[in-house]
N, C-alpha and C positions, 0 to 999 in steps of 0.2 A: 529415426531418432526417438530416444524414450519418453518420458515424463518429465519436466522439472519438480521435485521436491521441494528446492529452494526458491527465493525467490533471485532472480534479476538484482544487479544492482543498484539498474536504474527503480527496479519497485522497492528496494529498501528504499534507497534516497528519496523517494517519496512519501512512503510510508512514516518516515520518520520526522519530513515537513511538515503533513499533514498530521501529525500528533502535537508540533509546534503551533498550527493552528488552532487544530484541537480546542487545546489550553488557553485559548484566548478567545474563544467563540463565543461562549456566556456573554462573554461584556462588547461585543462588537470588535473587538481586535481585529486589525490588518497588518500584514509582515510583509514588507519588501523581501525581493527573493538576493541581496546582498546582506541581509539579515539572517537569512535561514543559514543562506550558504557558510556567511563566518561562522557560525555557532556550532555547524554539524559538519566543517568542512567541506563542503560540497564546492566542486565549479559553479561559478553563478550558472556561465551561458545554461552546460548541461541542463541544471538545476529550470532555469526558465524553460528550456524545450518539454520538462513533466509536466511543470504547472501548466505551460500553454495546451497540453493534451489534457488534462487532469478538469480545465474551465471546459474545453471543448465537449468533455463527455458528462458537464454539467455538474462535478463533486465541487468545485472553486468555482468563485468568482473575482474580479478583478475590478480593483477602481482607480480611476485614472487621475495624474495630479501627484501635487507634492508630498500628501498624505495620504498616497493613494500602496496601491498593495494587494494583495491577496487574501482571501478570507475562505471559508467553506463557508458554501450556497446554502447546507441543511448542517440540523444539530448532528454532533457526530455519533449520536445512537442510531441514527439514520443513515449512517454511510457503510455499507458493506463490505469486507475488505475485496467479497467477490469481486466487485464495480470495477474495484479498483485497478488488480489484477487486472482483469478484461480491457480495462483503456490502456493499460500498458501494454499491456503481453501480449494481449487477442484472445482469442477464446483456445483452449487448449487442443493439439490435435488429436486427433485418433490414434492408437497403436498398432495400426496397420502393418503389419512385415514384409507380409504377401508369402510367409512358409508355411506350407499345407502339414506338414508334419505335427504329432500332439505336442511336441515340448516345444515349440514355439507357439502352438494355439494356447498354451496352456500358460507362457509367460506373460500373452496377449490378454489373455482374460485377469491375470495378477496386475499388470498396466492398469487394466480398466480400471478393478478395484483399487488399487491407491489411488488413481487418478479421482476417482468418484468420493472417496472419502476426504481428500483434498481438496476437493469442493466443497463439499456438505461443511467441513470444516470453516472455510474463509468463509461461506454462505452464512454461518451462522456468528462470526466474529465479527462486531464493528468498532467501525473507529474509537468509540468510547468502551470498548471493551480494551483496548491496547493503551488508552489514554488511562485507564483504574491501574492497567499492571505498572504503565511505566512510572506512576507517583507512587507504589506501591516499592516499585525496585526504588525508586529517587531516596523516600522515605526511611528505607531498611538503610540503605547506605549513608544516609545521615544520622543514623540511629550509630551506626558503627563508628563513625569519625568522633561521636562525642564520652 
């Protein structure tokens, strides 16, 4: 199997929770996960089994109670989309084939580099990098409706 390019849906649906948090971190916000889920349409359950991975790998935390909820643990110029990926997905595999021939050694070393610059990529984007674009798109699109 190749590389994903994309991500997972289960890493959008979180990705794009976790920019709902984002957005509320400054001031201490918490967002129950039947909050997110209406807004972004998400299954709650689903929705619950990311964040419970997402607290476990230490990017959320959780409080418990009737104003209780979910928050990010760190400011989100601190949260690296890599992290993120990695608790969902796992770390990426190898592009191993196992064909001795050059045109597949040769497709194997192309793997590598997209794989490696796919990295370097989410290594270097974080959460508050994706939190500027999406007020940036919110913004333009409100620019337009007026």
């Amino acid at each position: 199997m190749g590389i994903a390019l994309t991500f997972s849906a289960k890493t959008q649906y979180a990705l794009v929770s976790l920019m709902e948090l984002a957005a509320i971190h400054e001031r201490g916000g918490v967002l129950q996960v039947g909050e997110i889920a209406q807004r972004q349409a998400i299954p709650d359950r689903y929705l619950e089994q990311m964040l419970t991975a997402l607290r476990r790998c230490h990017i959320l935390r959780s409080q418990r109670g009737p104003k209780g909820g979910y928050q990010l643990a760190r400011p989100p110029a601190q949260v690296r989309l890599s992290e993120v990926v990695a608790c969902l997905e796992g770390e990426p595999e190898a592009g191993a084939n196992g064909r001795p021939t050059a045109e597949f050694q040769a497709l194997a070393q192309l793997e590598a580099q997209l794989q490696h610059a796919r990295q370097r990529l989410l290594e270097g984007t974080t959460l508050q990098d994706l939190l500027d674009q999406r007020n940036s798109l919110a913004q333009a699109q409100l620019m337009y409706f007026i």
